[in-house]
C-alpha angles and dihedrals in degrees: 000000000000084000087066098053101248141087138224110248109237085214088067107038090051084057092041111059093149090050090048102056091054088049079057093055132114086255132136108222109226100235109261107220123215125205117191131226113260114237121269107268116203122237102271087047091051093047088046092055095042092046080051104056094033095057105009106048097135088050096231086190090059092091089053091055110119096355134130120262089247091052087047095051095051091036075063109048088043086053094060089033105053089173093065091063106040082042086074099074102031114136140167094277096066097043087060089063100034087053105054088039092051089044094050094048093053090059091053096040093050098064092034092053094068096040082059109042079056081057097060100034102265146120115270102243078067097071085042090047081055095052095053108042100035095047090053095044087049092049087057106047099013121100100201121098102190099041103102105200128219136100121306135211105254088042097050084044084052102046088045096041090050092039098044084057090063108039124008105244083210100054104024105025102158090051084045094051099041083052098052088057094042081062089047095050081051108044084051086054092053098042085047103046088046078064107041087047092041092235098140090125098077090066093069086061076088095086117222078239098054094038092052083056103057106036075054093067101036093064094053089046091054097042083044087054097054098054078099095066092036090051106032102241112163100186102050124163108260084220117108111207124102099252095055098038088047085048090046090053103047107043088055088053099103100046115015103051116101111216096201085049091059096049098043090051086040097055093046100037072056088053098049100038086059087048085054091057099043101048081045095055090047121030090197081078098062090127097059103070080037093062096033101096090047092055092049085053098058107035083042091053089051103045086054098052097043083048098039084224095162085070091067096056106283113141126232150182107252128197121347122207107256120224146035122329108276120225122259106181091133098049096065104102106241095169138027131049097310100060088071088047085050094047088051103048098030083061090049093049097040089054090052103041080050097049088057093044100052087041087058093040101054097046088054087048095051090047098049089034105232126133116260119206098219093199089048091060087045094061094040097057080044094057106041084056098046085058086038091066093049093056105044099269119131116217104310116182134149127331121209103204098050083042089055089045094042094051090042082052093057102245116179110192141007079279085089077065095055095040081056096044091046094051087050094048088052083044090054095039094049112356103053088098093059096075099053087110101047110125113231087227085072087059089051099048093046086053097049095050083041099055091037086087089063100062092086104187092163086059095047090052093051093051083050087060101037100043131000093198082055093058093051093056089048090056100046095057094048099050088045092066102041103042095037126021134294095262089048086050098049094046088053090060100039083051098047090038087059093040089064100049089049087049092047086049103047098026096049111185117256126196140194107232120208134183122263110229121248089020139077085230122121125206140165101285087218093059093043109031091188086062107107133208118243107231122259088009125096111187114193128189132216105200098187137050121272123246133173080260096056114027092088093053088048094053096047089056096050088052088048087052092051090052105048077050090059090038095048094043094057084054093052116025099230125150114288120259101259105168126024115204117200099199107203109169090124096065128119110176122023111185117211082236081059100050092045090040099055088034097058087045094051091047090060094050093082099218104097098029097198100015100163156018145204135264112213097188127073088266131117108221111197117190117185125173126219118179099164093052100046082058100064096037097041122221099000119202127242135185113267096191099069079057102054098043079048086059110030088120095055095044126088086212143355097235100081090094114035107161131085103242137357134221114246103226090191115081090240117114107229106187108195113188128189118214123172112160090063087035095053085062102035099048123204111011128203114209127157114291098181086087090057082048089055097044092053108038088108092052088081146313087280113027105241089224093081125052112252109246109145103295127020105264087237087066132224109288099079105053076044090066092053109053102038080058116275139209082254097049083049088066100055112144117232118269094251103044117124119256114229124241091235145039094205087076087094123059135185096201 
């Protein structure tokens, strides 16, 4: 006793014989554990705290704590430079892996980059320009070493697709063009901003469900798209849904297919599917899907300009502008009608550019097990397309398959980026002639292996298992942007990605907790089917916090619960539901709407007449009963203090109840937890009171925790029930059963 801190009463104990003999006993008291009560904080303080722990979790200022002003300067500037951090301890052997990955990635970007500026309605040497100045920029400010920066297929689809519906690239190019990087200007400030702000987190209300949808159809949209280029058709729909495509594609069947075309994108989609494979069977031949469109490229340019194929109707390239990227800073539109079209469609195209990239980033990091900074990756694609838009690049991120391929190569660092960067800028300096003669059905062919990966099937069956509503939102997206268009898609999964959360908030999950047996564990009786009830009880869950949207939710399930019980119980004949027990631990936020709300509901269920009370200090009270356990410990101990400061306004003194903690002289567990810092920021709590009723009934004829003014203010039912033989005095342990050492034998979980 005197170890804890605390002394008997020798009031109570006078009063008490019973309790004391047990007190006498050869008994070993569990430790009762205190917790205090944290000091009031004003307003300001209490902002301050919440803003902290909202946006600066990971504390970024912790580094520059007691440190000089020059540290801290430098602290700074490495901070915003990764590289020159990292720099520090670059050796050879790193260049080595860096260099062959950077090296490897460059073979497989080249081709790619011009598949992909056709995506999105530019000249080639656009796709190759975003592939130079981004990757460099990234390499600079990015944490990531296994991210290989340049522009992607659904990003370039989407940038073509929301830029074609403004200005036709065929009739009006240069206002095309000044608008796309406008949008890219755009897309950099957004990504950016969402750094500098430490608003990341808006970017995973884009649920992985969602996400795998549409990434779904927007694969089948883009290999859809390039038919044209596989099959030679010179007039195709600019739409972008199945039907019309589909449409587009057969009625020009008997007079625009080139059959030359066909054979020359069938042979070499042949070619790059079997490097797939192979690269796939045995992961030593990375290298070969990864060289593979390279190598089409170049045999299929060949092979045109021996054959002078493009005489007999195959399409090609043509030439493509020699030299580095040139600046456009004066052709972003920072006036006129379209700076508010390049706003709206840059923010669309950087969230989702952001959304891939930090996608990609995260699972590398995971792999090779490093920490990532979200909101540092955030400012440094925001920043390489911020440049990029300045030097005639469009919104370039991260790119799955050349991140696969960089992190299969062994890179080591971002320097993978610059090797890559490097091999484009000579492409673009000597080597830009050389592709004059490649067929544009080789570019079609090397987007359509390249997007195949993104139709993850695995990952939609699994959400089928996991989470119907998941797979709803999966489908729709993908069907969205199949059936209708790319922005429809992606509103469809923005919209059903939001719908969830909302659901989730205002429909929180209940559950009916019953008893293991052979253990003193709870658990929701629909999740274990060998879990029991106990009789006359009926324990409910509430498995997420309560908020004003959702308390009165909250409050009408645990009435229908109530109901189908009685109903149940007259079918039966089973013992009447006595005691309800709302069991709250997982909770996280409790409103003072909420408390007032479910108590008012419970109160009018009739069933605990007076079930609860309120606690006028900042203090969560929170009362559970466990009968079946107390069975098998004995008289547990709770903490007496949390009562008294629960009660303090009901109470003549506080000095009714001086001790620390009380013995329970009933064989009912009463767990009583005090919890203030939720608390501090919930207010005054309501939790069940007829278990403090139970636990005290011997205390005297009228328990000496409620004023005396006529009735006790729990009712009558309860000391009823015990009296007339409960499910609770059925469960009586036996008089010489051990006490355990411990109430947190027993858990509601």
């Amino acid at each position: 006793m005197s170890s804890m801190g605390g002394s008997t009463d020798e009031n109570l104990e006078t009063k008490e014989p019973h309790a004391r003999s047990l007190s006498s006993s050869n008994v070993q008291e569990p430790y009762v554990h205190k917790v205090g009560i944290p000091p009031r904080q004003n307003l300001f303080r209490e902002f301050q705290s919440t803003v902290k722990e909202t946006f600066f979790a990971d504390d970024p200022l912790r580094p520059f704590k007691d440190q000089t002003k020059s540290r801290k300067l430098i602290l700074g500037i490495e901070a915003i430079f990764p590289i020159l951090s990292w720099g520090r301890t670059y050796n050879l052997t790193k260049l080595r892996g860096d260099l062959i990955a950077g090296l490897t990635i460059a073979s497989l970007c080249i081709p790619q980059d011009i598949g992909y500026a056709k995506l999105a309605n530019l000249d080639p040497e656009y796709g190759l320009y975003s592939s130079f100045v981004p990757p460099l920029i990234y390499a600079v400010m990015g944490s990531s070493r296994d991210i290989a920066i340049g522009p992607v297929a659904v990003v370039s689809l989407l940038l073509g697709t929301l830029l074609q519906s403004e200005i036709d690239p065929i009739a009006n190019p240069i206002d095309y063009r000044r608008l796309a990087f406008t949008a890219t200007f755009f897309a950099g400030i957004t990504q950016a901003t969402l750094g500098v702000l430490r608003l990341g987190f808006l970017i995973d209300f884009l649920s992985h469900a969602a996400i795998v949808g549409f990434m779904g159809g927007a694969a089948i949209t883009i290999a859809l798209q390039q038919l044209k280029g596989f099959l030679g058709i010179k007039k195709f729909t600019k739409k972008t849904d199945v039907i019309s495509v589909m449409y587009s594609v057969l009625s020009s069947a008997h007079h625009g297919w080139n059959w030359q075309t066909i054979v020359i994108g069938a042979v070499f989609l042949a070619f790059l599917l079997f490097a797939k494979y192979i690269g796939k069977k045995n992961p030593r031949f990375f290298w070969v899907p990864a060289i593979a469109p390279l190598i089409s490229v170049i045999l299929s340019t060949l092979f045109v300009y021996l054959t002078r194929a493009d005489k007999h109707g195959v399409a090609i390239v043509k030439k493509i502008k020699s030299g580095i990227s040139p600046s456009s800073v004066k052709e972003i539109y920072f006036t006129g009608d379209y700076l508010g079209k390049g706003f709206r469609i840059g923010i669309v195209a950087g969230m989702i550019a952001l959304t891939e990239a930090t996608a990609i980033g995260r699972t590398f990091a995971s792999m090779k097990d490093y920490q990532l900074d979200g909101n540092k990756e955030m400012v440094a694609l925001g920043a390489m397309n911020v440049v990029g838009s300045f030097t005639s690049c469009y919104v370039a991120t991260g790119s799955f398959s050349r991140s696969a391929v960089n992190y299969m190569a062994g890179c080591e660092t971002a320097v993978s980026n610059i090797v890559m960067s490097v091999v484009v800028f000579l492409t673009l300096q000597f080597l830009t002639p050389l592709f004059e003669y490649t067929p544009n059905a080789i570019l079609a062919t090397i987007i359509i292996s390249a997007v195949i990966n993104l139709v993850d099937y695995k990952a939609a069956i699994l959400i089928w298992k996991i989470d119907k509503f998941d797979f709803v939102a999966c489908m729709g997206a993908f069907f969205g942007v199949v059936f209708a268009s790319v922005e429809i898609g992606l509103l469809i999964a923005v919209s059903i990605s939001f719908a969830k959360i909302l659901l989730q908030v205002t429909r929180p999950r209940t559950a009916i907790l019953g008893k293991i047996p052979r253990t003193t564990v709870y658990r929701n009786i629909q999740q274990y089917p060998e879990a029991t009830r106990v009789p006359g009880l009926l324990i409910i869950r509430v498995d997420s916090a309560i908020y004003f949207s959702n308390s009165n939710y909250v409050k009408e399930r645990i009435l229908r619960w109530l109901m189908d019980e009685e109903e149940q119980v007259k079918v039966d004949y089973q013992t009447r539901i006595q005691f309800l027990i709302v069991e709250m631990s997982p909770l996280s936020t409790f409103s003072e709407n909420s408390s007032n709300s479910v108590e008012d509901k419970i109160n009018e269920a009739e069933l605990l007449p007076s079930s609860s009370a309120r606690v006028p200090q900042y203090t969560q009270l929170r009362v559970q009963l466990d009968p079946v356990l107390a069975h098998s410990c004995g008289a547990p101990l709770f903490d007496v203090e949390a009562l008294k400061l629960a009660y303090s306004r009901t109470l003549t003194s506080l000095e009714l109840l001086p001790s620390s903690f009380a013995r329970v002289p009933q064989y009912t567990q009463l767990r009583v937890q005090l919890d203030p810092v939720l608390a501090h920021s919930c207010g005054a709590l309501l939790f069940g009171v007829e278990a403090l009723k139970l636990a005290y009934s011997s205390l005297g004829e009228e328990p000496h925790l409620w004023p005396r003014r006529g009735t006790s203010p729990l009712g009558e039912g309860l000391s009823r029930s015990v009296e007339e033989g409960s499910p609770t005095r059925a469960m009586r342990k036996p008089p010489h059963a051990p006490v355990a050492s411990s109430p947190k034998r027993g858990s509601i979980a």
